[in-house]
N, C-alpha and C positions, 0 to 999 in steps of 0.2 A: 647299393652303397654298402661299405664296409668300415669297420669300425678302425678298421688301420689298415694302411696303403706297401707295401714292400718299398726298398729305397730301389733306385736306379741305378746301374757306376757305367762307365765305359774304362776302358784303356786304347793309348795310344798305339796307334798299326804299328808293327813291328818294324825296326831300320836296322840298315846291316852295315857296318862300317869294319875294314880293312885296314891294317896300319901295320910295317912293316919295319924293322931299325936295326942297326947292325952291333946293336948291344951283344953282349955275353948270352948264353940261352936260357936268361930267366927271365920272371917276369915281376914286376916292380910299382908303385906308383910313389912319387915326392909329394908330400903336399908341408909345404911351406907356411908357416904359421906369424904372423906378427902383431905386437900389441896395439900394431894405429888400427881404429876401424877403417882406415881406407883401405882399400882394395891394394892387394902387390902381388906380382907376377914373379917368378924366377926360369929361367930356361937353364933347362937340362941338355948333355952330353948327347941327345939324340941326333940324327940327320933328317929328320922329317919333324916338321912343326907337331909338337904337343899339344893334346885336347885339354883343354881348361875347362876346369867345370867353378862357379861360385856358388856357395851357399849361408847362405845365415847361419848365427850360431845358436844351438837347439837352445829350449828355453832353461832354467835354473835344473840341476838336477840331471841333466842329458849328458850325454859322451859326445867327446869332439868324434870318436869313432862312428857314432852311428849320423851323425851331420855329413860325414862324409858319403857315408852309404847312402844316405836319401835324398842325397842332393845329384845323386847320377842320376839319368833317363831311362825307361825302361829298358834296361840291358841287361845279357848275360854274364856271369862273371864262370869264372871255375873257382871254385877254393883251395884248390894248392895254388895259387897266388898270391904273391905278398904287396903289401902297400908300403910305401918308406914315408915316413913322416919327418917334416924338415921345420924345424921351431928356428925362429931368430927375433933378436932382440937388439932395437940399434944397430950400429956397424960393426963390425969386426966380431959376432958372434953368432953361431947356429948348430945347431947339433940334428942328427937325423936318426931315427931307429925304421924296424924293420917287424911290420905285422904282419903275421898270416892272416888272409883276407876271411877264413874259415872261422878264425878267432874273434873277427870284428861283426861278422856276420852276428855268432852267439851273442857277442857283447849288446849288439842292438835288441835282441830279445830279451836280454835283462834291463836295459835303463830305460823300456818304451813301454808306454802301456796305451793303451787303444780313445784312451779317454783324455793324451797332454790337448796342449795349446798344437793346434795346425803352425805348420812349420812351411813360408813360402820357400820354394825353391827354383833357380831356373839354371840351363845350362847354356855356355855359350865355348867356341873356340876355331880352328882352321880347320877341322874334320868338322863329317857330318853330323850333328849333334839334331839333336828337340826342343827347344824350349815348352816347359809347360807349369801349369800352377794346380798343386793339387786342392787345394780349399784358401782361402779369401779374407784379412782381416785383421793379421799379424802386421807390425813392423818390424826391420830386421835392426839388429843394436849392432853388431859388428858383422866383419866379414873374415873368410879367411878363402883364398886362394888356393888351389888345388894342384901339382901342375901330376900327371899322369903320364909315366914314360914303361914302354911294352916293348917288348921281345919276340919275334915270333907269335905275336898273341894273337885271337882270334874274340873280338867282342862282337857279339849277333841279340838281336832283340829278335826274341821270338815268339811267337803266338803259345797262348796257355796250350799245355800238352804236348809241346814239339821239344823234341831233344837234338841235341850237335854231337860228335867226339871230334870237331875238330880243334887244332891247338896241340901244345904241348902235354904233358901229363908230368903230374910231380906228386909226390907225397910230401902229405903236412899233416903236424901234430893237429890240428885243430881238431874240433868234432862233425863229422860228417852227414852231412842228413839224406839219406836215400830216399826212390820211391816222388811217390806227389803230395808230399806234407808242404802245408804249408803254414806260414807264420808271419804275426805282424814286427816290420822291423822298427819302424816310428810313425810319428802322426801320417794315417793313409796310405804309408807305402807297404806292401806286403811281398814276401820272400817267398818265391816258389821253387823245392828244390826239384829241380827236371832229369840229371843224371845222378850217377856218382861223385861227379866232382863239377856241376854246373847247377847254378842257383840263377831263377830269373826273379830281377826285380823290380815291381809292378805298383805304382800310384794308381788310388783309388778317385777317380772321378764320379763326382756326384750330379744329378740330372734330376729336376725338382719334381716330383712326385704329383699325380692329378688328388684335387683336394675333393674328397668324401662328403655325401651329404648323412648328418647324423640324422640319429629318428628321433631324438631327444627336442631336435629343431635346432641346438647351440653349436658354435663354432667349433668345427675340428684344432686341435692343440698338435704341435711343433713337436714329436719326440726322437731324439738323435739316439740312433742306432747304437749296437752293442759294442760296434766295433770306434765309435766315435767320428766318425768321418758323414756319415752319410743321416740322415731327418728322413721320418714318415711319419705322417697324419695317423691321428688315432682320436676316437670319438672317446671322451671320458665319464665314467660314470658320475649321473651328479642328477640325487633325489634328494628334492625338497619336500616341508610341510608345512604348514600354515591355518589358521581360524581355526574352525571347528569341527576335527583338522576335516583339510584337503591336502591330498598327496601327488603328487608327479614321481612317478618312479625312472630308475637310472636310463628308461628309454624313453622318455616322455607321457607313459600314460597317466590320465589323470582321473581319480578318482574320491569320493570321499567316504569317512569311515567312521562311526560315534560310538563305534565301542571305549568301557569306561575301564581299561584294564593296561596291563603291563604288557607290550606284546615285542618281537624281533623285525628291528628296522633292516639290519643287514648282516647275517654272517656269512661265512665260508661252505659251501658245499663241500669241497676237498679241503680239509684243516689243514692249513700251512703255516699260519702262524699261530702262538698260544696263546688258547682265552683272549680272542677276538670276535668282537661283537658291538653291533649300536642296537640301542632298545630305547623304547617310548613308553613312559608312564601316561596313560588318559585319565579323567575325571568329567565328569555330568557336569557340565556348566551354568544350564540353567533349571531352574525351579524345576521343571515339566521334568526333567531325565530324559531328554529329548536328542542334545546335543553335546560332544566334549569338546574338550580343553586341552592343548598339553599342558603340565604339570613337568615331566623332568624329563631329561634325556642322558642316557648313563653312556659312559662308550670304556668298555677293560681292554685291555689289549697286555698281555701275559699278566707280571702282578699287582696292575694298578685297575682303578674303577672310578672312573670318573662319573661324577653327577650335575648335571646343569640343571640348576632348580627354578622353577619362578618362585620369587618369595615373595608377589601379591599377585593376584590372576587378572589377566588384560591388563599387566604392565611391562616395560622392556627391561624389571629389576632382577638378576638372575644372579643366586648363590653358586659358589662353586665348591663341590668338595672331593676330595680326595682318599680313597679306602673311609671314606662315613668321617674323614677330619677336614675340616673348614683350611682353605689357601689363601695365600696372597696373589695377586697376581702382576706379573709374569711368575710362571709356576715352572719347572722345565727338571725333570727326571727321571731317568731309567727311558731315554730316549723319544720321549714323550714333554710335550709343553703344551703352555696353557697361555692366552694371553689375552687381552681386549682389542678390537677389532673395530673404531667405533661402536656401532649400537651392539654390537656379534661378543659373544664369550665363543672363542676359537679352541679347540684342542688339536693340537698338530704332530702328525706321528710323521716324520722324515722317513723313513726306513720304509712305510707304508705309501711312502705317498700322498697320504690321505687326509682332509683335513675335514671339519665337521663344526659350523655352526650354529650357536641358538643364542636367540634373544629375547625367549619368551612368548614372544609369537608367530615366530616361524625358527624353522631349523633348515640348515645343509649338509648333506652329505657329499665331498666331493673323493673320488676313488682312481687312481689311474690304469685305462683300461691295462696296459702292459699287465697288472700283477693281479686284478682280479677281473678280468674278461672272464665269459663264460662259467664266472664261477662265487658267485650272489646268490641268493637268497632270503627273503622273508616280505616285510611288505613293500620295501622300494624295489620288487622286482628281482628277474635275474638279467645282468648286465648282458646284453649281446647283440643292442644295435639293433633291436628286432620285439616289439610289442607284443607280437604273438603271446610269446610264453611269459610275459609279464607278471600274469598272476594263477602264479604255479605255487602248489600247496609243499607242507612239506614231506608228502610221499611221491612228489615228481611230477604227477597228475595236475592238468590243468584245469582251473577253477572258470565257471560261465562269467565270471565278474569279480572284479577285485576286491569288492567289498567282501561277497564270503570268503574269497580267500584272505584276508585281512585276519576273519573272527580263529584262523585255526593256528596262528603265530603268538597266541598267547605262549607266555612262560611260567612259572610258578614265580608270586610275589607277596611274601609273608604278611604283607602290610592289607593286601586283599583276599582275604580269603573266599570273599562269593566268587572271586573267578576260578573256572575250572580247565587249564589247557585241554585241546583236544574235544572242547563241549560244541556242540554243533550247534548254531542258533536257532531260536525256536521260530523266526521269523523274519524275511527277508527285511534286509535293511532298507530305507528309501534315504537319497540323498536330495530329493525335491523336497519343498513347502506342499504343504496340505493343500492350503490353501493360498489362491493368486493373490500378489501381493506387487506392491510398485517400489521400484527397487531404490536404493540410496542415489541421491542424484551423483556420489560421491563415486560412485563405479562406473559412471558414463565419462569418466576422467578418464578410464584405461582407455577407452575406444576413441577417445577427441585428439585434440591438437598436444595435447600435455606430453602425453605417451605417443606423439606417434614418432618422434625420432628413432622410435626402438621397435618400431611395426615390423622394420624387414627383416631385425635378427632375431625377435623372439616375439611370438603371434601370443594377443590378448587375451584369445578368445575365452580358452581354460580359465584363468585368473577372470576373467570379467565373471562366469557362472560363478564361480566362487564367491565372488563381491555379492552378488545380486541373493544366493544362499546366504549368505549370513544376513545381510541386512534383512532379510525376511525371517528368518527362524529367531535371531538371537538381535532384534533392534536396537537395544538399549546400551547393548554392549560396546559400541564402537568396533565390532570387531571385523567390519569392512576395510578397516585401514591396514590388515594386515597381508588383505592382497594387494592392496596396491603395494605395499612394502615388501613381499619378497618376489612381487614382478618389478622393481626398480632394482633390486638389488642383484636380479637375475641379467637385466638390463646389464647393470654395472661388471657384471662380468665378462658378457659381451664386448665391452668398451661405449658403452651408452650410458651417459650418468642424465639422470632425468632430475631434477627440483620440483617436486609435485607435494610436498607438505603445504605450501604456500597457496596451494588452491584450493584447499578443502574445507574454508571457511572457519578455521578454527579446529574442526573435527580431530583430525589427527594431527594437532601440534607435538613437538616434541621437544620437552623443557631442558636444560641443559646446566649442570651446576654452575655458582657463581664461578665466574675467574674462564668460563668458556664457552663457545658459542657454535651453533649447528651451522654444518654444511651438508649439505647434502652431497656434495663429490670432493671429501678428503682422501687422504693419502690410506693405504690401507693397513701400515704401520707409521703412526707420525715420527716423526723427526725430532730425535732425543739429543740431548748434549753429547751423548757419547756417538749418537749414531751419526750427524751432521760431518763427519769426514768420512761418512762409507760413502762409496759412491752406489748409490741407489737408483737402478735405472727401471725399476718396476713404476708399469702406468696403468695400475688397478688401481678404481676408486670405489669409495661408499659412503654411506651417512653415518656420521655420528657429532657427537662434541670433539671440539680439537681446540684448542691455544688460539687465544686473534693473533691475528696478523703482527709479526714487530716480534712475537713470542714464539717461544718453542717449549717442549715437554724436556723436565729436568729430567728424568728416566723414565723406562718403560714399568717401573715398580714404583715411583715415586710421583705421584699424580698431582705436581705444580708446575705451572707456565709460568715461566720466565724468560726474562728479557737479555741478560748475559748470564752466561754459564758459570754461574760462583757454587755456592755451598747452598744443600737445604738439608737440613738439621731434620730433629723426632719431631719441631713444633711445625713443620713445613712451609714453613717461612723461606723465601728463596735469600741468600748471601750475597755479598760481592767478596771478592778476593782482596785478603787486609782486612774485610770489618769486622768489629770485636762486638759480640752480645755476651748476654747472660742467660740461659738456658738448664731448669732444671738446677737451681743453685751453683751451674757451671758457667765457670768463665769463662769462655770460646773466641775462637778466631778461623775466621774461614783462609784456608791456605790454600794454594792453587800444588797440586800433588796428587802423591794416592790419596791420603790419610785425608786430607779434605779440610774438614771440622775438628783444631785440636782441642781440648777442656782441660781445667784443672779445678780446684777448688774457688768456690766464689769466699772471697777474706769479708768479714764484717768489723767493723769501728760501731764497737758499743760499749757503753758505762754499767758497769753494774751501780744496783740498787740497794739501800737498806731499808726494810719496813719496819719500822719498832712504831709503838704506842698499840693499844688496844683497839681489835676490829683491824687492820689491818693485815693485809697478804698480797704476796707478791704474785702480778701476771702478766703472759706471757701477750703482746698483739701485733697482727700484722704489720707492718711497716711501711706506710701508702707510698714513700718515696720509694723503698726498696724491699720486697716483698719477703726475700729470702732471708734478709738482715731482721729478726724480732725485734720490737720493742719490750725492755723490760720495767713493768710501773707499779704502783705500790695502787690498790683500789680497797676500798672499803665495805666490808660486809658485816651489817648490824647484828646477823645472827653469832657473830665471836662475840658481842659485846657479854658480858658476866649481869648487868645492870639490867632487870626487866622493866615495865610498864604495870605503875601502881592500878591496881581497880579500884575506880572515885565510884562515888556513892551517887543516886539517882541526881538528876539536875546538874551533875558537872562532866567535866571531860578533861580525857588526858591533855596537854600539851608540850612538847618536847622541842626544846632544841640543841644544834648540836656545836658547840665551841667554835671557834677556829682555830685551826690547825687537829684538831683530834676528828673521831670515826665513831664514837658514840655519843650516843643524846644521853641531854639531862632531862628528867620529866617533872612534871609538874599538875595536881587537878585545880581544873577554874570553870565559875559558874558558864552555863550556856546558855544564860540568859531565859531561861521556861519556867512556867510554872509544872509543879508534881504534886499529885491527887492518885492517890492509891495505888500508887506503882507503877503510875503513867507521865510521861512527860507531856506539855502541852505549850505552843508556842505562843507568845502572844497577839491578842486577838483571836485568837481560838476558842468557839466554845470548850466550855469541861463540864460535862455529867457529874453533879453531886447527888439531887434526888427529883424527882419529877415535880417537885413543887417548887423549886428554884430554878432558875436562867441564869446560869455561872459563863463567866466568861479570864480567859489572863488577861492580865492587865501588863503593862510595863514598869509600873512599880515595883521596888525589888524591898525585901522584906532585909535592913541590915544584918539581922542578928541570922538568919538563914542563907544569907546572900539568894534566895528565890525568887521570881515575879512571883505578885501577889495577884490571890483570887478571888474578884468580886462575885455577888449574887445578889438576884431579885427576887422577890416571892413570885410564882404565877398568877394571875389574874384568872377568877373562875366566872363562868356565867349562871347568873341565877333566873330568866326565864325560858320559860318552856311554853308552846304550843299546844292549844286549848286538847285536850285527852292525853298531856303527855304532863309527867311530875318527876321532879331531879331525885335521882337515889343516888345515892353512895356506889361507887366504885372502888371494890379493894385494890389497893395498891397503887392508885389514881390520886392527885391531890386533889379535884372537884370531882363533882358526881355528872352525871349522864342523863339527858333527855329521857326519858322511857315510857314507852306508850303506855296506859293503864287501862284507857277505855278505848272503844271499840268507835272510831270516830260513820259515821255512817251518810249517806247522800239521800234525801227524800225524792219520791218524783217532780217535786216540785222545786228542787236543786236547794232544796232545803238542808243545812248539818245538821244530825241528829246525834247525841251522846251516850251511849251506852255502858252501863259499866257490866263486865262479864255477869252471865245467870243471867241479867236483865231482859224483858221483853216492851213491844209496845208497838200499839196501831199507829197507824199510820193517822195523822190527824185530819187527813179528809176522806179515807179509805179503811172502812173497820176491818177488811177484809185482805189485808195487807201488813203483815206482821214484823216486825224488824226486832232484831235478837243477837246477842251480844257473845261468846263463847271462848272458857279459856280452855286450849288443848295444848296439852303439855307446856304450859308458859307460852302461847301463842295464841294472840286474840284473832278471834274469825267474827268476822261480821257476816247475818243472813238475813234473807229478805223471803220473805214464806207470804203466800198466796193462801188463799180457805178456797177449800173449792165444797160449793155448799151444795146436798143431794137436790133430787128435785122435788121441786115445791106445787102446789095447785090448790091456790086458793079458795078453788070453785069446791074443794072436799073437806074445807074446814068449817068447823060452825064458827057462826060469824062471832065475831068479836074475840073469839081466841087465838087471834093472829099476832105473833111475840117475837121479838129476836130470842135466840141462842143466848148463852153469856157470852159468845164470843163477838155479841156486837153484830154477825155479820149475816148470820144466816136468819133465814124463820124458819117458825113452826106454829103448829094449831092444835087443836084437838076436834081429830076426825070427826064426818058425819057417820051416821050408824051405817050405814051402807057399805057392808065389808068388801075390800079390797083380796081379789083370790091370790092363793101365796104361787108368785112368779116370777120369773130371771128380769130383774133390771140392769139395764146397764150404763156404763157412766164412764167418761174420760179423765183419766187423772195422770201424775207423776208417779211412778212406785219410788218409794226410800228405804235403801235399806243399810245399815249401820254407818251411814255419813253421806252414800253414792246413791244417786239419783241417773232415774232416765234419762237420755237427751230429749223427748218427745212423749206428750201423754200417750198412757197407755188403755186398749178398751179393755174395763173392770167389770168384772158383773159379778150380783149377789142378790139370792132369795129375800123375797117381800113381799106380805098379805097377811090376811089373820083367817087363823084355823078354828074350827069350832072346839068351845072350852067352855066347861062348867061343871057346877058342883051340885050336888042333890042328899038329901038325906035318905039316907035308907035304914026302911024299920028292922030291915032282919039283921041287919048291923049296930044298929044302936048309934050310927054314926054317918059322917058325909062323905058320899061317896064321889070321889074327883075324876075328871076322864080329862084330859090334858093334850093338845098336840101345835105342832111346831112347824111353821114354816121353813125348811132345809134342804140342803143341795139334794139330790137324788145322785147326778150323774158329772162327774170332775173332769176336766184335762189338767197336763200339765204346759205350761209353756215358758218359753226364754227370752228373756229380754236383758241388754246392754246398758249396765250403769255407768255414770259417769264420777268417780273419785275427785273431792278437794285437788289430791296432787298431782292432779291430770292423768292417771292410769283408767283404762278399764276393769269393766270384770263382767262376767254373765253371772246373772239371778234365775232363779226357779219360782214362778208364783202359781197359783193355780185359781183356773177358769172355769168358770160352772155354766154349766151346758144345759140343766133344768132343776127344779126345785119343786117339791112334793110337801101337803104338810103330812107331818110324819108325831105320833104319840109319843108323847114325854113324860116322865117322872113327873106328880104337881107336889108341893112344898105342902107344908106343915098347915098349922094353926091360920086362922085366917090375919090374926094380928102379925105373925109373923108373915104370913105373907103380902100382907100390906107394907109393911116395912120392907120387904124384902123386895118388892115391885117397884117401890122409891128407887132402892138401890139400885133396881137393877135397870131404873131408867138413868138416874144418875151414871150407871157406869155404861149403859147404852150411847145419850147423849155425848160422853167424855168420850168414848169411843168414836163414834161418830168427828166428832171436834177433830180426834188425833189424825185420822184418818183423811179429814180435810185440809190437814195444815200439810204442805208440803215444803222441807227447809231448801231453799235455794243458799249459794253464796253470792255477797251481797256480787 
């Protein structure tokens, strides 16, 4: 296959016709001219019937001269031959002239150009003649009659390359063409000069060309030769792109690409035209930096730069602007336009060719091979009909895969500086999922019954990978819907319009503004008020919003449907022709014209106002009936008033009113009905705080001479008893006094109350040995409950009858038998106390006990008694630690010390025996006392 086909022509076999007449020795032709379009014959002075030839008359713009020439059959003529031309008009008038055939020959090279309207032509008459038709399609508007009379002449049709000299020979001023030039004389027929003075002229017959299969897979397109006569098939470039992204370049390969950079979609290898180019902005679409987005697509072409922007990502909202300035659209300048396309922002370069959509999620490039075959570049490939070299870098060299060729079409783009053109990727790209995934049920649409009308002209397969990649990589995004959308839309180029919005459950709906509604196979330029008499024979379709049914688009710049073609104004509101509004404070009327919408001033009917009196000023307000028209009213603001608001004294308040007819208050103070106590107002039935020994309350009473409610009180009522240990004192600042404990209230074991006043002590009345005691600490009564813990007793070692309590009531004692007890560690279980804190648990106490040998003697060589003295005492100490327990629930550890043996050991003996007798009282006294303290242990109670 080839990307374009040569045309075909044939010419008809040569005829030789012979015609002899006993005219004068020149040569001549009449052609008689009339302004009825019927056909009229005139016969000439010849002897041999005349060859008539008819022709139509060339289209606007053409020579009756060169109608004449293209309407003979392939024949030769010579150019010193002249034609006679015979014009008439009604009866009784005609005039005839005389052209050199050399002269008309030229003339057909200047009013013919390769590209008019086909001109049928046939011949008919009494000589051998041809009928034939070079091209198909024309109707003829008039005719004109020819009649052709010869001399000696020789007309021969001859095969390209064959020359005659037979015939006469003449000299003419015309201009002469030698040699085998040849040239077009009108639509298809061409002029070959064969001699010096002989020109063959030859229709161009055309023979329809075998149609090409592209590698693209899309339909070969129709292009009519340079000469205009003749059509050959040509495969056109057309790369698309879509999601995230996927590309098809200008020969069908497909491939995908997630670079997130500015890169060259299509320029020129050999620069022919200026500052031509299409480029693609990418972005990182999702979270991961995984997969892109297109973002814009720029296309310059000499000194404009256009930019298709998405202005939200995964939607079909696309900005358009111009050198970096925002357009309207339809945009159309410096042979370049811009316009909406349905759902497509289109830029179209005529001159090019070329036209180039985007919608935000997919783009087209379409290119006609004629001007840029073989000569593409960047990632749509190089056009040539041939996949091979599709992804060719750009030093020529072909790339293993398109994707690296993709990463080396970067361009420098200020806005991104981490790209660097030319940077080699550090890591091949992958255009699969990681990981297997189960694809959108939305892309088994391409393969089903939806799409299959469009199966034979353009294969799914590509676009369906596509689907099944995005809904794997990027699920969330909907961005499955944009293969199906630029495989419908590739469809629709084919002439296959699919409706497959409708299927996808909602998925890829597409909303359409009020006032217009989706089609999926609309018109590919709708039908404007201005356009509606072009005759528009194009049957390309697409998806977008369009006008319902009944409506048409008021312009292709003025985006309202309407129902008859009147007037639509700046509010875009559509007119009818005659109707009068008001717009913009202008008075308008829709006129049927150029001028359209004419305005003048909108006139208002209003009264002026005068404000006088104080507070008073004049404003301006809208005007519900008519907006443009103000109202003007006088309104009242209290801050002009001169006149303030007096400050009334506690218990009153302002009250003001304000006239009628005037804008300032009068004020006035009047009571507010409360009672006031020290600077407080107080409403009635509200208590009021006077002193803590009164219950004040307002009353509703008003006090004449103050205009105030008045304020009752009661004294408070105090309580005078108290709870047996508890006596009323005084409270400052209190009007009665306060319960307050005094004694120390106590619980016996025998759930008896006992009373204590602080210092106080006292047995227990059925337990001497059980102490209850009263304690003020800091202003705080502590009640205790103390146990005696009494040493050990053995009555079997006292002499009888000196067996006594203690004074403590609770222990005994005796007076030992003589039988000394040796001094030894006793030990005994008690509580340690020490400054308030007690053990949780008795502790084992031990201390020396026994009597040591002790006496006194007189001695002569002293003159006095001599005493030897010793003492039962520890020998050998430990120390050890024990955990007291504090009133205020704290710990603390104690230090006490534990005697481990006991020795009697000699002591100092005291004085005078008097005083030692006294002194042995004492020192039982403070023994026994000892003993006592050491038994008492204070509990709380």
């Amino acid at each position: 296959s080839t990307p374009s086909t040569p045309k075909s022509t044939t010419t008809p076999p040569p005829v030789e016709t012979h015609i002899t007449t006993t005219s004068p020795p020149s040569t001549t032709t009449t052609t008689t001219g009339t302004g009825s379009p019927t056909p009229t014959s005139t016969t000439s002075s010849t002897s041999l019937p005349t060859p008539t030839y008819t022709t139509t008359l060339p289209t606007p713009g053409n020579s009756l001269d060169c109608a004449v020439i293209c309407s003979l059959p392939v024949v030769t003529l010579k150019v010193h031959e002249h034609f006679k031309f015979c014009l008439s008009v009604g009866s009784g008038w005609n005039q005839c002239i005389l052209i050199p055939l050399a002269s008309l020959l030229y003339l057909c090279t200047q009013c013919f150009s390769p590209y008019n309207v086909p001109v049928s032509t046939t011949t008919s008459g009494t000589t051998p003649t041809e009928s034939f038709t070079t091209t198909s399609g024309t109707t003829p508007s008039s005719f004109i009659t020819i009649n052709a009379t010869t001399t000696s002449t020789t007309f021969k049709t001859l095969p390209p390359g064959s020359t005659t000299t037979s015939g006469p020979t003449a000299t003419s001023t015309a201009v002469t063409t030698t040699g085998s030039e040849t040239w077009w004389l009108c639509n298809c027929t061409k002029a070959v000069c064969i001699e010096d003075d002989i020109v063959q002229v030859i229709p161009v017959i055309c023979n329809p060309p075998p149609k090409p299969t592209c590698a693209n897979g899309l339909s070969p397109v129709r292009v009519i030769d340079e000469d205009g006569c003749c059509w050959h098939w040509e495969c056109n470039c057309y790369c698309t792109g879509w999601g995230d992204p996927h590309y098809m370049t200008f020969d069908g390969l497909y491939y995908s690409y997630q670079g997130n950079c500015t890169y060259v979609l299509v320029e020129e290898i050999n620069k022919k035209v200026d500052n031509f180019g299409v480029y693609i902005d990418n972005y990182h679409c999702d979270s991961r930096d995984v997969v892109s987005c297109v973002r814009t697509i720029t296309v310059r072409y000499e000194t404009q730069e256009v930019r298709l922007r998405t202005a939200q990502p995964n939607t079909l909202q696309v900005e358009v602007t111009v050198n970096n300035q925002p357009v309207a659209l339809p945009y159309k300048k410096f042979g370049l336009s811009i316009y909406e396309s349905g759902i497509n922002r289109v830029v179209d370069i005529p001159e090019l060719k070329m036209i180039v959509s985007y919608n935000g999620l997919s783009f087209s490039i379409e290119l006609a091979y004629s001007l840029f075959g073989n000569n593409t570049q960047g990632q749509c490939g190089l056009c040539n009909n041939n996949t091979a070299d599709d992804c060719m870098l750009p030093n020529g060299n072909i790339a293993a895969n398109c994707e690296t060729m993709a990463d080396h079409w970067q361009v420098v783009d200020p806005s991104k500086p981490q790209c660097s053109p030319g940077l080699v990727p550090t890591r091949p790209p992958s255009t699969t999922p990681t990981q297997p995934c189960k694809e959108s049920s939305i892309c088994q649409l391409l393969l089903g019954s939806v799409f299959k009308p469009c199966h034979a002209f353009v294969q799914p397969e590509k676009y369906y990978a596509a689907c099944v990649f995005d809904s794997c990589v990027l699920p969330n995004l909907d961005l499955e819907c944009s293969s199906l959308q630029i495989y419908a839309a590739t469809c629709a180029d084919q002439g296959v319009c699919i409706d497959w919005r409708q299927h996808t459950n909602g998925v890829c709906t597409h909303e359409c503004p009020p006032g217009k509604e989706y089609r999926a196979c609309g018109p590919i330029k709708e039908m404007t008020c201005k356009s509606r008499d072009q005759n528009d024979t194009s049957t390309e379709q697409m998806e977008g919003c369009f006008c319902p049914n009944g409506t048409m688009l008021y312009d292709s710049g003025v985006d309202v449907c309407v129902k008859t073609c009147g007037c639509v104004g700046v509010d875009m509101i559509p007119r009818e022709f005659g109707e009068k509004f008001t717009v913009d404070c202008q008075d308008c009327i829709c006129l049927e014209g150029e001028h359209g919408i004419v305005c003048g001033p909108h006139v208002c009917e209003q009264k002026k106002v005068t404000c006088d009196g104080e507070g008073f000023y004049e404003v301006t307000e809208v005007n519900p009936a008519d907006s443009c028209c103000p109202l003007f009213t006088c309104k009242c603001n209290t801050s002009l008033c001169t006149a303030k608001a007096p400050k009334c004294s506690l218990g009153f308040e302002v009250h003001s009113y304000i006239p009628s007819g005037q804008c300032c208050p009068v004020y006035q103070c009047v009571p507010k009905g409360v009672c006031v106590h020290e600077n407080a107002e107080f409403l009635p039935n509200s208590s009021v705080f006077v002193d803590k020994c009164q219950n004040c309350v307002c009353t509703n009473d008003v006090n004449i001479s103050t205009q105030l409610n008045i304020i009752s009180c009661e004294r408070v009522p105090c309580n005078t008893y108290c709870q047996p240990g508890y006596e009323i004192k005084p409270v400052k600042g209190e009007c009665c006094g306060k319960c307050v404990q005094t004694k120390c209230i106590i619980r016996t074991a025998d759930n008896s109350e006992l009373i204590l006043s602080p210092g106080d002590f006292k047995n227990d009345p059925h337990n001497n040995c059980t102490i209850y005691s009263c304690v003020d600490v800091h202003n705080q009564l502590i009640a205790s409950t103390s146990e005696i813990t009494c040493p050990a007793f053995n009555e079997d070692s006292c002499k009888p009858g000196t067996i006594s309590f203690l004074p403590n009531g609770c222990c005994k004692t005796c007076a030992p038998l003589d039988s000394r007890t040796p001094c030894s560690v006793r030990h005994r279980k008690d509580f340690i106390v020490h400054k308030g804190c007690r053990s949780v648990d008795r502790v084992d106490l031990t201390e020396c006990e026994g009597t040591c040998g002790t006496f006194s003697l007189y001695s002569a060589e002293a003159n006095s008694m001599d005493h030897s003295c010793s003492c039962c005492r520890e020998t050998r100490t430990t120390e050890k630690h024990v955990v007291l327990k504090c009133p205020g629930g704290h710990s603390k550890s104690h230090k006490y010390v534990y005697v481990e043996s006991c020795s009697c050991q000699d002591t100092a003996c005291s004085g005078p025996q008097s005083h030692e007798l006294q002194n042995n009282e004492e020192n039982d006294q403070a023994s026994a006392l000892n003993r006592i303290k050491r038994a008492i242990s204070f509990t709380s109670k």
